[in-house]
N, C-alpha and C positions, 0 to 999 in steps of 0.2 A: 725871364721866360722859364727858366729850371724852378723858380719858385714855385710857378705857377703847378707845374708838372710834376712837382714833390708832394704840393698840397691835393690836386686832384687824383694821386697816385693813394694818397690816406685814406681821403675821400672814400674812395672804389675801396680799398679794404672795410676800411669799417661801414661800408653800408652791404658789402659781399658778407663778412662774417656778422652783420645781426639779423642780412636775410635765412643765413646756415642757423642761425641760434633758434628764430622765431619756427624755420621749419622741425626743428629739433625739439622744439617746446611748443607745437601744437595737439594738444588735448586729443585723444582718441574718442572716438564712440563710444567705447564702454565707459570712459570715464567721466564721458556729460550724463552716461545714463545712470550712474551712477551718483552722481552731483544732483541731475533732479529727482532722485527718488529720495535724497537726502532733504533737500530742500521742499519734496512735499509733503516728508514725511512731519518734518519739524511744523511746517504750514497748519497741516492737519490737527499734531497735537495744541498746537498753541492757540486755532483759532476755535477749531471743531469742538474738540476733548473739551475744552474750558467753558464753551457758551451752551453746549449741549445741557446740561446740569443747568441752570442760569435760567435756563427758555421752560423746565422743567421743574422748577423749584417750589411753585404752587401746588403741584401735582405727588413731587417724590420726596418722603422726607430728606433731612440733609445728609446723615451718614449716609442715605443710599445714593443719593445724587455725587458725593465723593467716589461712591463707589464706579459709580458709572462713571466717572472722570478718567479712572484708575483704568477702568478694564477698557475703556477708548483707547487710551494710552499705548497698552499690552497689545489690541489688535491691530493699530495700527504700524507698533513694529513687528508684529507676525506675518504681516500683507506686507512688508517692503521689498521682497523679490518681486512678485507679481507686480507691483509697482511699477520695478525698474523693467519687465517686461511690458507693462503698458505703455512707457514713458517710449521703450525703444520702437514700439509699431506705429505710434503717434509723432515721432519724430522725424525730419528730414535735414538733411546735412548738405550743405553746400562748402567744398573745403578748396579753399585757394593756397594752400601748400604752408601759408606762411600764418594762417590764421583759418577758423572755419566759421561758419554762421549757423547756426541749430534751431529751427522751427519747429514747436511743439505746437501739437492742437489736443488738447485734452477734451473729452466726451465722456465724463463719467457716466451718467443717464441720463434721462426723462426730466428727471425733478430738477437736476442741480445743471448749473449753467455750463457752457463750453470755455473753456481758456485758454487763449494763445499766446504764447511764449516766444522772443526772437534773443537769440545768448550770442552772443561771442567769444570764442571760444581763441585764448592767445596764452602765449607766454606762461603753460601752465596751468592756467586760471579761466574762469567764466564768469563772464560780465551781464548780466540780464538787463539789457535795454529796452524791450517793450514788453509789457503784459496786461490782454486786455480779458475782459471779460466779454461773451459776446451772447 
């Protein structure tokens, strides 16, 4: 019987102190919004920046089409504040103390599609488990 009472007495600790860890190491708002202005920014140059030039290339000769690669690049790390202010008006946060959940709906415009975004935000770190396009 004290066995039993020694091991459920651990137990209760270590499941006490990694509920104290998990709420100690859940991610703030500023720093999801900060993580996807990061991640759309790189999105943007690696998908945007690069095909831009590509889809263009009959039309622009090549030095100019690098160019325009270049200067994609430059503006889109000059818009990465506004970015992380779009990111935080489009965002919703559900936070259960020990972990949060972070819903993005991005609406850039007219032209370009909507994308929703569900993150899980734990231990530090964010996990992006659904992203649609809609």
């Amino acid at each position: 019987m004290k066995i039993v009472q020694v091991v459920a007495a651990i137990a209760g600790v270590t499941l006490g102190g990694l509920g104290v860890s998990m709420a100690l190491t859940n991610p703030s708002r500023d720093a999801y919004e900060e993580y996807a202005a990061a991640q759309l920014s790189a999105y943007l140059k690696q998908e945007v920046c690069t095909q831009a030039p590509q889809q263009l290339q009959d039309i622009l000769p090549s030095d100019l089409g690098n160019s325009l690669e270049s200067e994609c690049k430059t503006l889109v790390d000059t818009v990465r504040p506004q970015m992380k202010a779009i990111v935080g008006r489009s965002t919703e946060r559900q936070n259960f103390i020990v972990f949060s959940i972070y819903r993005t709906n991005l609406s850039v415009g007219l032209l370009v599609p909507n994308y929703e975004f569900e993150t899980l935000a734990i231990f530090d770190q964010f996990i992006i488990y659904q992203a649609q396009k809609q």
